[in-house]
Backbone bond lengths (Angstrom), bond angles and torsions (degrees), N, CA, C in turn:
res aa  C-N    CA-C-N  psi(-1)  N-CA   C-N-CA  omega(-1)  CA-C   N-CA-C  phi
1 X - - - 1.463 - - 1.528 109.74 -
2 X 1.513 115.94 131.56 1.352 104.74 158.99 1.422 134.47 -120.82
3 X 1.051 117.89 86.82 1.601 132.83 -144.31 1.466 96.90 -83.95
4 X 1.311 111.66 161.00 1.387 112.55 167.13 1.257 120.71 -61.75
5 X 1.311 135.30 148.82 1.502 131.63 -175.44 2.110 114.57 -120.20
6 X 0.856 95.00 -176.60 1.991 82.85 -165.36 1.954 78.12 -105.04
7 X 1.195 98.01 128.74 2.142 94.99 153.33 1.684 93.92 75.61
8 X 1.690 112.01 15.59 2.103 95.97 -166.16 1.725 85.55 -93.53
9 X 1.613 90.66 171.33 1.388 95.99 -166.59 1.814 158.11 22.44
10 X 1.452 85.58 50.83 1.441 102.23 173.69 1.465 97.44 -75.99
11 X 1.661 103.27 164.81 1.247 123.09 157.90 1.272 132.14 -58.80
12 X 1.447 140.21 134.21 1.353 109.88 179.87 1.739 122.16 -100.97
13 X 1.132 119.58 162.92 1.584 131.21 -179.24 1.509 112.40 4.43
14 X 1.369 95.92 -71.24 1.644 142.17 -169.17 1.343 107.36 -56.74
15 X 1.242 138.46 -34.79 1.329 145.82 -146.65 1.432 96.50 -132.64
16 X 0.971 130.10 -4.26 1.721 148.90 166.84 1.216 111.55 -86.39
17 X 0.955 103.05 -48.85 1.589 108.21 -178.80 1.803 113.57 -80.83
18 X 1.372 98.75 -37.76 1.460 82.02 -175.20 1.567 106.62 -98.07
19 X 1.894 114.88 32.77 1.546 112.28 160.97 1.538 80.85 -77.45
20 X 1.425 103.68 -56.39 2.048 117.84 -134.64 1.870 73.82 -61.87
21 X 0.943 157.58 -95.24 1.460 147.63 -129.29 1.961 102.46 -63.64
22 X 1.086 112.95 -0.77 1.549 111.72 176.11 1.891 106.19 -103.91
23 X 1.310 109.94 -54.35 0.818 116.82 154.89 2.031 124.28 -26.18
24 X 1.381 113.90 -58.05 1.197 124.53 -153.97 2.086 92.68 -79.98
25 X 1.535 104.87 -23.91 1.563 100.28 173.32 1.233 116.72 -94.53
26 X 1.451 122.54 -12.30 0.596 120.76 163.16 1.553 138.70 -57.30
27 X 1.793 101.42 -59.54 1.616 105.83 156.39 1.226 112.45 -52.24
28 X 1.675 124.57 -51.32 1.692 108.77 -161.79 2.202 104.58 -60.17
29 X 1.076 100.64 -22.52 1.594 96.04 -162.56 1.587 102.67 -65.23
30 X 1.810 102.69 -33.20 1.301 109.27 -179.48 1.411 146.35 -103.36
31 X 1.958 93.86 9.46 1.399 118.85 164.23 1.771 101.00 -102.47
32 X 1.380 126.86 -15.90 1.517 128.74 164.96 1.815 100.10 -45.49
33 X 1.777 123.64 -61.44 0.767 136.68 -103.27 1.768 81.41 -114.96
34 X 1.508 110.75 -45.31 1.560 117.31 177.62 1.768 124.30 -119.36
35 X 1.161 91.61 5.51 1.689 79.05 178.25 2.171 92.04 -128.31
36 X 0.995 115.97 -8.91 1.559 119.46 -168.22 1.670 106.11 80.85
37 X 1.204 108.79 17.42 1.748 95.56 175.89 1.196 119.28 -131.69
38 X 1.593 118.73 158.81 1.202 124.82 -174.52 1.522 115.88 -102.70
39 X 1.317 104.43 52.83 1.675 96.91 -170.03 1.649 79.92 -114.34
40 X 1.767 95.95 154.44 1.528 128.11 179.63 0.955 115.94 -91.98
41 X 1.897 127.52 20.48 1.372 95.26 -163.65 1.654 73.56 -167.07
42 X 1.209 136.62 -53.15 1.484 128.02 173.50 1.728 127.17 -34.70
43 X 1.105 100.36 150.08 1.627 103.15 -161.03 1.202 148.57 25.42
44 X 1.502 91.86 57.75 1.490 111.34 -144.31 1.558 102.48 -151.03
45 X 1.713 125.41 118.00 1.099 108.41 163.38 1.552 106.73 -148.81
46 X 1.464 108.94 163.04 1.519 104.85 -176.10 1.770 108.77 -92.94
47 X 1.424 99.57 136.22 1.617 101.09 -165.01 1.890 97.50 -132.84
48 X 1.119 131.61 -142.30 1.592 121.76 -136.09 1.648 116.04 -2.56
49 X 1.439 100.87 -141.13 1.927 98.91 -173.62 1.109 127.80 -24.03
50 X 1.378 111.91 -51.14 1.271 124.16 -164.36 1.666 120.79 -64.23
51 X 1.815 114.15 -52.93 0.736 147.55 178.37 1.754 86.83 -63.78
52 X 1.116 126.62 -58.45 1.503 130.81 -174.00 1.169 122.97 -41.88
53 X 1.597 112.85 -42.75 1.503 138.69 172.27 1.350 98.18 104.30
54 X 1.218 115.39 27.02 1.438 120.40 -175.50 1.643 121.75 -124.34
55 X 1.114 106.94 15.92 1.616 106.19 172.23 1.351 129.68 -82.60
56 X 1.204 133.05 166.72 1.585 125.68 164.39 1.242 115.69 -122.85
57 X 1.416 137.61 166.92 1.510 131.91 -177.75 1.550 90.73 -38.66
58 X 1.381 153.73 -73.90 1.660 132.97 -119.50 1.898 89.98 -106.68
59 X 1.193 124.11 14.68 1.340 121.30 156.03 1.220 128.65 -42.40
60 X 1.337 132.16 138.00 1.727 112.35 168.94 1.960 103.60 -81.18
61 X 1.263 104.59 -178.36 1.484 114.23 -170.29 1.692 109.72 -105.42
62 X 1.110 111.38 110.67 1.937 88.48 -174.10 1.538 100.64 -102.28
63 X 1.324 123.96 137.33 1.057 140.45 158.21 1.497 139.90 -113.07
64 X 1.557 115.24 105.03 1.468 119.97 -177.82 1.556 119.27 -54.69
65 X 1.005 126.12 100.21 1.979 92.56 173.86 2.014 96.09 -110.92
66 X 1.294 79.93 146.25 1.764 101.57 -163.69 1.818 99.03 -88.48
67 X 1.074 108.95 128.02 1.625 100.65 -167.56 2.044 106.78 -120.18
68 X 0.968 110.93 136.07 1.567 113.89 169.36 1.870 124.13 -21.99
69 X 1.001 112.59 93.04 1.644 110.43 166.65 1.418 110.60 -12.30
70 X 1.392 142.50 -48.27 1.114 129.32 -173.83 1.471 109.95 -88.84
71 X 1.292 121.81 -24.92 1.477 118.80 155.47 1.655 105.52 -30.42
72 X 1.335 121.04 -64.35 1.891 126.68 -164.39 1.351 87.79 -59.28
73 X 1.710 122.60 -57.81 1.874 102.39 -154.87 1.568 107.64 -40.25
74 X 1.902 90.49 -61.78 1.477 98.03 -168.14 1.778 114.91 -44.31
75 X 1.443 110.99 -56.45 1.576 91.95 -163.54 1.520 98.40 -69.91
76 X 1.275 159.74 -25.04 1.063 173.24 -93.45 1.902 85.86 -126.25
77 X 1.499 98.45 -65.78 1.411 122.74 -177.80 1.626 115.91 -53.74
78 X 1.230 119.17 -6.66 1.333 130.14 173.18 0.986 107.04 -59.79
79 X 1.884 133.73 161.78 1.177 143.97 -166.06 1.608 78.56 -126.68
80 X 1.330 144.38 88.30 1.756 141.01 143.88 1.188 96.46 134.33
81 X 1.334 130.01 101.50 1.432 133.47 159.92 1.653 114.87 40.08
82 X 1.618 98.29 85.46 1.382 136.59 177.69 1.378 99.70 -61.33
83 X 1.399 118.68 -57.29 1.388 131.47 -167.48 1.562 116.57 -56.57
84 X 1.292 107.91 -32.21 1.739 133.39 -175.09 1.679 93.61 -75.98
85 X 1.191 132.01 -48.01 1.295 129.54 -169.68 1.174 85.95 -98.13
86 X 1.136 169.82 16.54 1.761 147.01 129.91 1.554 114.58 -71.60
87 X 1.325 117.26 -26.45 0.930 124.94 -170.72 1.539 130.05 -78.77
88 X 1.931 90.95 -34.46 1.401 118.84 155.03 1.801 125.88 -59.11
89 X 1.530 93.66 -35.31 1.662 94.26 -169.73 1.809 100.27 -86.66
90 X 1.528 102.46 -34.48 1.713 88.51 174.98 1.860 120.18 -50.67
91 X 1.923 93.30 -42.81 1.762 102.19 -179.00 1.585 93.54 -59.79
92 X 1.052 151.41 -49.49 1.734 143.44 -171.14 1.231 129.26 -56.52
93 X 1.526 101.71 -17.33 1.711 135.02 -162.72 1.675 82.36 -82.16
94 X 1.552 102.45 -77.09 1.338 101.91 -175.90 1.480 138.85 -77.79
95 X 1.407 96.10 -4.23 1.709 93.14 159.22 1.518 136.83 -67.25
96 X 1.299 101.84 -25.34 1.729 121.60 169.45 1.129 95.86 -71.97
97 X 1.325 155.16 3.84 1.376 136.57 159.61 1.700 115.91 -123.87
98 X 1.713 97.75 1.35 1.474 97.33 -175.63 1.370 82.89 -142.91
99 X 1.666 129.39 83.45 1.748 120.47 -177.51 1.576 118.95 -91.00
100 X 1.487 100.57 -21.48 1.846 87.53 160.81 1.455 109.82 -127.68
101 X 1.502 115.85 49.13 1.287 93.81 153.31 1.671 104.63 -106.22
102 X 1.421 100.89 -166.15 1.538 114.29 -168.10 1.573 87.58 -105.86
103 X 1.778 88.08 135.28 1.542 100.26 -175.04 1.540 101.36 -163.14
104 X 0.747 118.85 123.04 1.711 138.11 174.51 1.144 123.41 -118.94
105 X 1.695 114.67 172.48 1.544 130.96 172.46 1.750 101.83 -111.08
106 X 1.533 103.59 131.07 1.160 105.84 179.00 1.256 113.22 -129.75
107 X 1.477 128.78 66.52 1.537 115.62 175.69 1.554 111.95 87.77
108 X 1.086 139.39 -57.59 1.178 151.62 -130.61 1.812 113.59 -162.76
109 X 0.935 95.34 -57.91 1.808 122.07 179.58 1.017 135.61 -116.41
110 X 1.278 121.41 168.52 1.563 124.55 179.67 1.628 117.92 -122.52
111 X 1.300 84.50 94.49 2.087 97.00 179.41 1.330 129.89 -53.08
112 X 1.158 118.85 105.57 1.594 113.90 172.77 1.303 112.47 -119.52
113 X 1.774 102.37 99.96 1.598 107.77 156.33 1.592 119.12 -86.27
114 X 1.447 100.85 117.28 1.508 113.46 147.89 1.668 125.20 -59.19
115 X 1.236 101.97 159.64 1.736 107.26 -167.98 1.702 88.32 -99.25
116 X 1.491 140.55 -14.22 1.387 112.57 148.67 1.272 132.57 -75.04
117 X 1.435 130.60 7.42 1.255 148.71 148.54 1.604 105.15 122.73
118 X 1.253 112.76 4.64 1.738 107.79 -167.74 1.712 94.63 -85.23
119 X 1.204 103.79 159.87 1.694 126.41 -175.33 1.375 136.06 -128.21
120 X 1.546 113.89 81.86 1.371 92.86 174.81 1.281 115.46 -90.43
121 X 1.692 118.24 164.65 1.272 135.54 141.21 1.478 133.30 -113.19
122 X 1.043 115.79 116.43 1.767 146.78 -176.09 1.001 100.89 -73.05
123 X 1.556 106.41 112.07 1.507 100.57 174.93 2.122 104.67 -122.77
124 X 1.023 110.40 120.01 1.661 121.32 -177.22 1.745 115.94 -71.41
125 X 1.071 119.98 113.42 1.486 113.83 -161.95 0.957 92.13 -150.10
126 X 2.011 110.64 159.74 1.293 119.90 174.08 1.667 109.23 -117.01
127 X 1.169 110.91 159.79 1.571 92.74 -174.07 1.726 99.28 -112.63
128 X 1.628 85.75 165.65 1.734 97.00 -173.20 1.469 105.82 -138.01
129 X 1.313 116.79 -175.68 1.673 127.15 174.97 1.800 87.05 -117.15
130 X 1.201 115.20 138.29 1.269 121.83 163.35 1.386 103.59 -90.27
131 X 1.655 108.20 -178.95 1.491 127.56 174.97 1.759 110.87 -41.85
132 X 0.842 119.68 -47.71 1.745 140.94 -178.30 1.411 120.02 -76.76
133 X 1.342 117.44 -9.22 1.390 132.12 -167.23 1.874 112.45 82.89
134 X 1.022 94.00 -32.31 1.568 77.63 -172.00 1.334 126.20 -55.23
135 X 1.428 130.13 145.58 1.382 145.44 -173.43 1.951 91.63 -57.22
136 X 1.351 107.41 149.05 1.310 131.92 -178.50 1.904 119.17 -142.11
137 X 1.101 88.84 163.34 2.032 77.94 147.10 1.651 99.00 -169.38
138 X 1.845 80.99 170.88 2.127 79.73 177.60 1.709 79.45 -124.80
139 X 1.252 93.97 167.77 1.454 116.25 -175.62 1.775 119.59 -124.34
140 X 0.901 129.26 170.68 1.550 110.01 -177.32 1.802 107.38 -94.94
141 X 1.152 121.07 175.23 1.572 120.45 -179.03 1.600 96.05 -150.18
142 X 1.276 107.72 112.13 1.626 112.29 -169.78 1.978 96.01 -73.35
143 X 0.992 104.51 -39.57 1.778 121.15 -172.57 1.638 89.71 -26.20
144 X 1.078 101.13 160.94 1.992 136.99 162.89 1.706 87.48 36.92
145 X 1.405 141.18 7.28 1.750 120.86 150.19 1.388 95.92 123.48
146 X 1.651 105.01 26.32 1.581 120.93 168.66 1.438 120.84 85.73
147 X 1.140 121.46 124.95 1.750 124.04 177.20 1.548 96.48 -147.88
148 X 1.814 104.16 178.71 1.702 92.74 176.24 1.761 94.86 -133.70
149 X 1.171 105.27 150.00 1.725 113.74 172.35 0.870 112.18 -144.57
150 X 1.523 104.48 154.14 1.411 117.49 -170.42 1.634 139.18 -95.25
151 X 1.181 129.67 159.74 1.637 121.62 169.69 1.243 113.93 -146.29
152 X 1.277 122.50 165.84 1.304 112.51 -164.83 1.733 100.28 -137.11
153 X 1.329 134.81 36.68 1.189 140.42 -160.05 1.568 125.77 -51.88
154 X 1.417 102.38 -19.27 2.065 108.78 164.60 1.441 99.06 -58.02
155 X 1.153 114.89 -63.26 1.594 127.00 -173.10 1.619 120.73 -38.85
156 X 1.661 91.40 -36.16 1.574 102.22 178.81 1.508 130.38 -78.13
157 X 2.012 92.29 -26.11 1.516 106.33 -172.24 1.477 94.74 -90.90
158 X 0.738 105.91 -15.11 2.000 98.16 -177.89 1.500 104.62 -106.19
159 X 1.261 130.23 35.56 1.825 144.74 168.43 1.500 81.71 -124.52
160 X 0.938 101.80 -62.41 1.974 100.44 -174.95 1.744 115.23 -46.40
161 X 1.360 107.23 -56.75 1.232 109.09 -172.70 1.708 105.84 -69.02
162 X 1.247 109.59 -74.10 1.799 94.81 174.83 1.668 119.52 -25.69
163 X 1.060 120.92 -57.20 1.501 134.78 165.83 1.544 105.49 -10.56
164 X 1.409 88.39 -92.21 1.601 123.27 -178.80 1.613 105.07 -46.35
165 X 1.408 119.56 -51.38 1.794 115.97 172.37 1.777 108.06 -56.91
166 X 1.284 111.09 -29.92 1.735 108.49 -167.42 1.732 87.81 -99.31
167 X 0.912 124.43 18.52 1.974 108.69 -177.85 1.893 96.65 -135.12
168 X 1.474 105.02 4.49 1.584 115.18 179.08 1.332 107.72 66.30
169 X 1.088 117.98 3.01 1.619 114.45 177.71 1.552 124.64 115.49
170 X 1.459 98.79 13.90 1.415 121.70 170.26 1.502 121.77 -64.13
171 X 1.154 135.28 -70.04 1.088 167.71 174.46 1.698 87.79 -33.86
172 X 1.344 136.07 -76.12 1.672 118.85 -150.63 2.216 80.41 -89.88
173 X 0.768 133.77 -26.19 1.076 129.83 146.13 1.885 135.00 -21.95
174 X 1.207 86.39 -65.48 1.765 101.90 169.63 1.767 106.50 -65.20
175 X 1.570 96.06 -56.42 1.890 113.00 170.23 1.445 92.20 -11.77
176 X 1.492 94.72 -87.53 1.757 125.09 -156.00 1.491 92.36 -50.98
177 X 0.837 120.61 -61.84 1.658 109.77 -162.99 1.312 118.53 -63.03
178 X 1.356 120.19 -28.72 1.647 114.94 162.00 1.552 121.01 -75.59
179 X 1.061 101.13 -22.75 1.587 102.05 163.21 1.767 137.63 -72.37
180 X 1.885 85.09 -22.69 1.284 106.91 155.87 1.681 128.86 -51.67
181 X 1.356 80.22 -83.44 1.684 100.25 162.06 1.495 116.70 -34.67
182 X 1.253 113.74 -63.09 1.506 100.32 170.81 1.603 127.88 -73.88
183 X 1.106 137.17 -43.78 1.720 118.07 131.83 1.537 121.09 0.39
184 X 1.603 119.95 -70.67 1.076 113.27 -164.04 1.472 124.92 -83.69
185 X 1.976 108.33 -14.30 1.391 101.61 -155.20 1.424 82.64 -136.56
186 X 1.649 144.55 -13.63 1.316 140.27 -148.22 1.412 96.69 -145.41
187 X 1.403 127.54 2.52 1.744 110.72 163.40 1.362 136.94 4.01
188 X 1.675 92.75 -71.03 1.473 97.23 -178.22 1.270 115.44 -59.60
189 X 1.495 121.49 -30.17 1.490 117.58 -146.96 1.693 88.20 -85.83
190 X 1.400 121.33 143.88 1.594 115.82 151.02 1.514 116.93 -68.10
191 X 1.681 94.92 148.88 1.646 103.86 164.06 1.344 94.54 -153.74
192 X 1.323 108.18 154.57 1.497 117.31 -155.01 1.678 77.34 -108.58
193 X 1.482 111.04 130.38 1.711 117.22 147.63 1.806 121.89 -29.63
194 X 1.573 103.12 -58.94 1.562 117.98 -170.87 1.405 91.88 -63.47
195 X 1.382 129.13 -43.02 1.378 122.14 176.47 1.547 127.64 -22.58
196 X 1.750 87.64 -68.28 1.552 119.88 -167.13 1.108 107.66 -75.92
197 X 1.603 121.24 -28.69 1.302 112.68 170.30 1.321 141.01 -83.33
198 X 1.408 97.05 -7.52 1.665 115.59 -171.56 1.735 89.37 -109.06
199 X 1.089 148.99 7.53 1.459 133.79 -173.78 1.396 98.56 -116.83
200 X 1.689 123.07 -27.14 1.302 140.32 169.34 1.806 106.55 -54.25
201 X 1.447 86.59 -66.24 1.468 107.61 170.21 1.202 128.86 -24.29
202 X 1.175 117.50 -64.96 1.576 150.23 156.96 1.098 114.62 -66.22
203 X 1.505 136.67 -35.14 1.960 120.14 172.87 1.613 112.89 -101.39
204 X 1.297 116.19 18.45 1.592 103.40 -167.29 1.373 97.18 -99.51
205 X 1.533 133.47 -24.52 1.473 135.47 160.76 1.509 92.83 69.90
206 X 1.797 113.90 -121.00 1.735 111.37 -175.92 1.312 96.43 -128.09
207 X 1.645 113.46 49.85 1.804 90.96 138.08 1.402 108.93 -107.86
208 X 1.662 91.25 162.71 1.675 115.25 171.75 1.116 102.79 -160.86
209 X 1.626 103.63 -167.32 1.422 117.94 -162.36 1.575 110.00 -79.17
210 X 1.194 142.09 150.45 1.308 138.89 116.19 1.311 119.79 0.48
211 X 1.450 137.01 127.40 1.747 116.22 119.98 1.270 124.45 -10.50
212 X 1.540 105.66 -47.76 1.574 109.86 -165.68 1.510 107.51 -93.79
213 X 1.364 116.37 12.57 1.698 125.33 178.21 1.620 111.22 71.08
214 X 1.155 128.19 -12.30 1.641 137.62 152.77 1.473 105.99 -37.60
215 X 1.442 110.69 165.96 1.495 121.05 -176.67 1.968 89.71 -122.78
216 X 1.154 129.46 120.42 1.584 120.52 -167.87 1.751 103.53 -74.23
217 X 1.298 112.22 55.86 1.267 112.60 173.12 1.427 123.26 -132.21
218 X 1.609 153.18 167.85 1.131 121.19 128.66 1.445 130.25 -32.83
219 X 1.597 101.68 144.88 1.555 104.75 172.20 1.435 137.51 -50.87
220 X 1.177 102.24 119.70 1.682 88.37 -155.14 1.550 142.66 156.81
221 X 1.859 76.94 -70.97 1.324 122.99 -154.33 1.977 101.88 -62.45
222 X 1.464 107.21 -41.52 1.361 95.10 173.63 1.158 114.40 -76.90
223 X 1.462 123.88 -39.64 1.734 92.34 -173.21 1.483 135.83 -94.62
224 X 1.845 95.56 23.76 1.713 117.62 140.36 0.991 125.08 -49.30
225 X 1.659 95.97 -53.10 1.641 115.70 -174.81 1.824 113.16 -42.47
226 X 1.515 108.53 -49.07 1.298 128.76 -168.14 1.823 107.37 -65.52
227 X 1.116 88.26 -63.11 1.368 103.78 172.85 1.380 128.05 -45.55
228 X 1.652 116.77 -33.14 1.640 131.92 175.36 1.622 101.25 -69.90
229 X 1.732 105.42 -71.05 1.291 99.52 153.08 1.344 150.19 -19.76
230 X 0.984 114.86 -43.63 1.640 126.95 175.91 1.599 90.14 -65.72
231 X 1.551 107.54 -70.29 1.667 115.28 -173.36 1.267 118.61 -28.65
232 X 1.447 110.03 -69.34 1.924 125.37 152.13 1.433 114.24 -6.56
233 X 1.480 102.22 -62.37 1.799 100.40 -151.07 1.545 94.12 -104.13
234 X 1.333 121.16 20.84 1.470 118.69 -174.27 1.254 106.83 -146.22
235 X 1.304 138.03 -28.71 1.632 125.59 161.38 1.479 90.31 117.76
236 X 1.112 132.79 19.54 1.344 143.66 -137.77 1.382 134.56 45.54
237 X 1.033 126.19 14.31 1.485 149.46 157.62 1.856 89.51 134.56
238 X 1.247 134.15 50.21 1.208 130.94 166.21 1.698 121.61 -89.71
239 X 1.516 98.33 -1.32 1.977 89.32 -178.11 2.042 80.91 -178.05
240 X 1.093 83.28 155.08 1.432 105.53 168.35 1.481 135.23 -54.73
241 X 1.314 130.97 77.64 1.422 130.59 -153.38 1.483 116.07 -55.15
242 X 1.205 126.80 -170.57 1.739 114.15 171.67 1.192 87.82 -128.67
243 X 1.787 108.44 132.54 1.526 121.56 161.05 1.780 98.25 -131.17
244 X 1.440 87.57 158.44 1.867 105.77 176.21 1.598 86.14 -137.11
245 X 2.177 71.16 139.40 2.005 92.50 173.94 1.279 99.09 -57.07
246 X 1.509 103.84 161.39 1.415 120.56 -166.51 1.660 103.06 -88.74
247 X 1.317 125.56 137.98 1.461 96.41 -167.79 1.323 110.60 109.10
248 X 1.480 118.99 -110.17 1.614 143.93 -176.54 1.131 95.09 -59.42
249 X 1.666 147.68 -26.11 1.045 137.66 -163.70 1.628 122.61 54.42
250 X 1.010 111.98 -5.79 1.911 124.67 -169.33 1.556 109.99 -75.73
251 X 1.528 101.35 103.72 1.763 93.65 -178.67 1.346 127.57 -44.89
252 X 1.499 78.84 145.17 1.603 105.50 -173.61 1.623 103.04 -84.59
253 X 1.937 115.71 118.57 1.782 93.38 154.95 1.332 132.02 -84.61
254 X 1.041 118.65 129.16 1.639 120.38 -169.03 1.281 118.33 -109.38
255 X 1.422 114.44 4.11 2.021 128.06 170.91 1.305 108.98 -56.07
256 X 1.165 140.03 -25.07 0.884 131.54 -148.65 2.147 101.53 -116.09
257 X 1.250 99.12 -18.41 1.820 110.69 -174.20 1.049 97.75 -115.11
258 X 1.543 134.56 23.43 1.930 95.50 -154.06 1.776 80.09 -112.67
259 X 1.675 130.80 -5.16 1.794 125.77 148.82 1.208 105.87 -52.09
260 X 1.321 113.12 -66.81 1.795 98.81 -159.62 1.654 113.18 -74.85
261 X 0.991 107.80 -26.00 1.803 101.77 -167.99 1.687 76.59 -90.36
262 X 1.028 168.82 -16.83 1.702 155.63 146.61 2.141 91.21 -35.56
263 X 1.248 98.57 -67.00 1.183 106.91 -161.96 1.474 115.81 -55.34
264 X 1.317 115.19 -29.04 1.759 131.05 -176.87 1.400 99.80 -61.22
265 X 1.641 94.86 -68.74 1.297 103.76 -150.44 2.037 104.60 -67.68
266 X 0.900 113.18 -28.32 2.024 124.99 156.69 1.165 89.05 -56.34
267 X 1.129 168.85 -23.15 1.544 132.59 151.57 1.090 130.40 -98.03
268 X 1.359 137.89 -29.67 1.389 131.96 140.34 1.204 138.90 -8.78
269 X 1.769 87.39 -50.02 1.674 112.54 -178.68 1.503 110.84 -65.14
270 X 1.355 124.56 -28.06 1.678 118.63 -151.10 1.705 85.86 -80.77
């Protein structure tokens, strides 16, 4: 059986530290490059899993960096995929501080594989006030000859965190452990993080932990629960269900995860 566990698969010390010291050159290389400053830590925040509270050691790293309003006119102002040449000058930003590692433009982001296997992705965004006031940003999308879309990832980590405080610590718990599972037994298959976190989000209702770190059920019994659920909102994995991030509310696509997280959550369950 591999049941969810209370506190299983965190990151350890060691591997924390050497995100936050990659991380910190990372922003400075790319506030050197667009804002004129050398600070490590300004306009700059960590957003998917990580930022989620939901990663495990073999997670990739997502990183927002917040870029100057006139940064958007100009590339915006381009005559052929503005977004494609922002995307390029952020990867240039950080190659002068990372010159032989492997680092690319991918659509959206800027890939940096390390040769100890850890991964970030750089993502270049501008920030906004939405309808509601809350802070936002759109990001560029090199795809189909450039467009820009949006995310709203404060919004997401603070749906997550309340969550996770009212479920005792269940919830980025459950996260981690299906991400586990698929790491260890479902590699090949994709599953999107936002997936796992927004379907968690949405099926954990009011369980949580114990005081005593117990789940008040038979053994088991919740990650049936998950699994019925999934069945429910998916036909039994027959078509792609509809989920929205928790938070941002901004649909989630799930065509592309809804095999392997079918497949996760079928073993958990036994």
């Amino acid at each position: 059986m591999e049941h969810v566990s209370r506190h299983g698969k965190s990151i350890d010390l060691e591997t924390r530290q050497r995100i936050s010291v990659r991380y910190r050159r990372i922003t400075k290389a790319a506030n050197r490059e667009f804002w004129d400053s050398q600070s490590e830590t300004a306009h700059s925040l960590y957003v998917g899993s990580y930022g989620r509270g939901t990663a495990i050691d073999t997670s990739d790293l997502d990183v927002l960096i917040s870029l100057p309003k006139d940064e958007y006119e100009r590339y915006d102002g381009y005559y052929g995929n503005g977004q494609s040449r922002l995307i390029q000058a952020m990867k240039e930003s950080i190659q002068d501080t990372y010159p032989s590692t492997d680092i690319h433009g991918d659509g959206q982001v800027v890939v940096i594989k390390f040769s100890d296997g850890m991964r970030f992705e750089v993502l270049p965004a501008f920030e906004q006030t939405s309808w509601n006031g809350a802070p936002s940003f759109i990001y560029p999308d090199a795809h189909m000859g450039g467009n820009w879309k949006a995310t709203n990832p404060k919004s997401e980590q603070s749906a997550m965190k309340d969550k996770d405080s009212s479920s005792n610590g269940l919830l980025y718990d459950t996260c981690k452990h299906i991400r586990f599972v698929h790491s260890e037994g479902y590699s090949s298959y994709k599953l999107s993080g936002i997936v796992v976190d927004s379907f968690v989000y949405s099926a954990i209702g009011g369980w949580r932990w114990t005081s005593g770190g117990s789940i008040p059920a038979a053994a088991g019994e919740y990650e049936q629960m998950l699994l019925k659920k999934f069945n429910e909102m998916s036909a039994n994995g027959q078509f792609a269900f509809q989920l929205s991030a928790p938070g941002s509310k901004q649909e989630v696509d799930t065509s592309e995860s809804i095999a392997c997280l079918s497949k996760v959550l079928e073993r958990i369950a036994r």
